[in-house]
C-alpha positions as CSV (number, residue, x, y, z in Angstrom):
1,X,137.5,130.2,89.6
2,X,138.0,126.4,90.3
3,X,137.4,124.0,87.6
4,X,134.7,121.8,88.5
5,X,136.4,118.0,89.8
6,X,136.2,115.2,87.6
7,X,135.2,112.5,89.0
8,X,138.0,109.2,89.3
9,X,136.6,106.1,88.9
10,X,139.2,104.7,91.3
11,X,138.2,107.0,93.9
12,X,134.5,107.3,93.5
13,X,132.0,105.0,95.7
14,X,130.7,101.9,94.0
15,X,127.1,102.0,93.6
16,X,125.8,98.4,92.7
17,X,122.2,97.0,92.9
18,X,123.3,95.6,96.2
19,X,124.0,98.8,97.7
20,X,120.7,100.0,96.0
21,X,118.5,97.0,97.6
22,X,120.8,98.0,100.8
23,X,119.3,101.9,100.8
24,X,116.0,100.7,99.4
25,X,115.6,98.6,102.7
26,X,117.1,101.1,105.1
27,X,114.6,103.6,104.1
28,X,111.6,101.2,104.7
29,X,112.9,100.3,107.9
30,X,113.4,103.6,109.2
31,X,109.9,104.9,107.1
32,X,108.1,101.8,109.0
33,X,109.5,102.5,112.6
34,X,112.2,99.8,112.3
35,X,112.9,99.9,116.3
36,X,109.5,99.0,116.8
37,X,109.3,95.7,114.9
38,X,108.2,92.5,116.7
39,X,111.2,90.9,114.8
40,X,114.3,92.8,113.0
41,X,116.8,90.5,113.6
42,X,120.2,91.4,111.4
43,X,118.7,94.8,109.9
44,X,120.9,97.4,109.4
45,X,123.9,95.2,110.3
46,X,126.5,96.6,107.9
47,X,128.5,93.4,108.0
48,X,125.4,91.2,107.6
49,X,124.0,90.1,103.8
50,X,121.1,91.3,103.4
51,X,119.5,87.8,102.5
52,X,120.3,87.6,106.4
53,X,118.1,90.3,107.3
54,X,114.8,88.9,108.8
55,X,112.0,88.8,106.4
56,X,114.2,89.1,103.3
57,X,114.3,86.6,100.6
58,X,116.6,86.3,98.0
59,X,117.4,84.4,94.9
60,X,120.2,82.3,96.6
61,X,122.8,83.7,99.1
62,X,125.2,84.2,96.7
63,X,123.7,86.9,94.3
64,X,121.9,89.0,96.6
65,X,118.8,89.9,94.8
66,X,115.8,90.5,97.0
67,X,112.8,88.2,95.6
68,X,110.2,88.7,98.6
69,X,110.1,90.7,101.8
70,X,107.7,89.0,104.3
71,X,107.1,91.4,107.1
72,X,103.5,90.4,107.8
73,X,102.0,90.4,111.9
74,X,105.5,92.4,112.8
75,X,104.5,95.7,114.0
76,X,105.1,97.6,111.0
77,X,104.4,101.2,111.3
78,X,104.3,104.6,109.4
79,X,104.4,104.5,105.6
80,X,105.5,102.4,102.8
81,X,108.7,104.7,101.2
82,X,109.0,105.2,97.5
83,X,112.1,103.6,97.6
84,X,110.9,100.2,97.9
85,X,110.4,100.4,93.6
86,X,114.1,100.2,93.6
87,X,113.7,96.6,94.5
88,X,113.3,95.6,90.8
89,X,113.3,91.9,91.2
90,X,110.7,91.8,94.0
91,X,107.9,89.4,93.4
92,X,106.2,89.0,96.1
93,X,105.5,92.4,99.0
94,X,104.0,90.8,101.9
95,X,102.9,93.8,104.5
96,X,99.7,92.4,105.9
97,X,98.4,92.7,109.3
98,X,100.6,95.6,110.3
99,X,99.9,98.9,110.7
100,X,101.2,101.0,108.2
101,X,99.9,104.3,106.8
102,X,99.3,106.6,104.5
103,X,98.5,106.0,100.7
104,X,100.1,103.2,98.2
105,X,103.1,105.0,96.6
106,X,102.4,104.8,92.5
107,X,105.9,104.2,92.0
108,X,105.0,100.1,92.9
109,X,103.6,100.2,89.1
110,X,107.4,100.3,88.3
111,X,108.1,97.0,89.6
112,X,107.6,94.6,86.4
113,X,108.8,92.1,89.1
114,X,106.1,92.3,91.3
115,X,103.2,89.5,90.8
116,X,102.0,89.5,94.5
117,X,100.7,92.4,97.1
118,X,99.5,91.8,100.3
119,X,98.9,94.7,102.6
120,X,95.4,94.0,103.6
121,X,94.8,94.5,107.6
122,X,96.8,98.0,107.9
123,X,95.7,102.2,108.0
124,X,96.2,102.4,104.4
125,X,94.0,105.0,102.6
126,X,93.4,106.6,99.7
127,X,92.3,104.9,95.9
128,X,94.8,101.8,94.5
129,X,97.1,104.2,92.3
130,X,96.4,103.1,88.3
131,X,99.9,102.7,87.7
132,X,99.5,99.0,89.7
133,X,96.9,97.9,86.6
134,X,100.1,98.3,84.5
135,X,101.6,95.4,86.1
């Protein structure tokens, strides 16, 4: 029997909030039919920051820390992933006028961040989870 690998820092992939926020915003891409956006200019570019990515807003250019995504009137379709909690410094989610479905996930009650929500004008349905109150 092999002896289970341990695992080399050296050798192991980095995993740093910016690779986090860089998942976090893959998944809603590809959860909100990314290819069908009115306007996704630098998404997904690997060699891009992701401050560049349109519709993102960070802190400053240097840091990297998503503040806002603003992805209002831009064809936005299919549902809002869990994944976008992982976004812990988001405060503002600006999704209005879209035409995403499905329900709110409850993990947005885990953003302590998060002071604005705007998703009026979609499919959405189902009751405001309780966990948003906590905010």
């Amino acid at each position: 029997v092999n002896p289970v690998p341990s695992l080399n820092p050296s050798t192991s992939p980095t995993i740093n909030y910016g690779n986090i926020q860089r998942m976090a915003l893959t998944e809603f891409y590809t959860a909100t039919n990314g290819d069908a956006w009115l306007n996704s200019d630098m998404w997904l570019n690997a060699s891009a920051s992701i401050c560049d990515w349109y519709g993102v807003v960070c802190t400053n250019e240097n840091s990297e820390i998503i503040t806002a995504l603003q992805l209002s009137f831009n064809n936005l379709n299919g549902t809002i992933p869990t994944a976008i909690a992982l976004l812990k410094e988001l405060t503002n989610l600006e999704l209005y006028e879209n035409a995403i479905t499905g329900v709110l996930p409850t993990e947005l009650g885990m953003m302590q961040s998060l002071q604005n929500l705007y998703v009026y004008t979609n499919s959405l349905s189902g009751a405001i989870p309780s966990e948003l109150g906590q905010l």
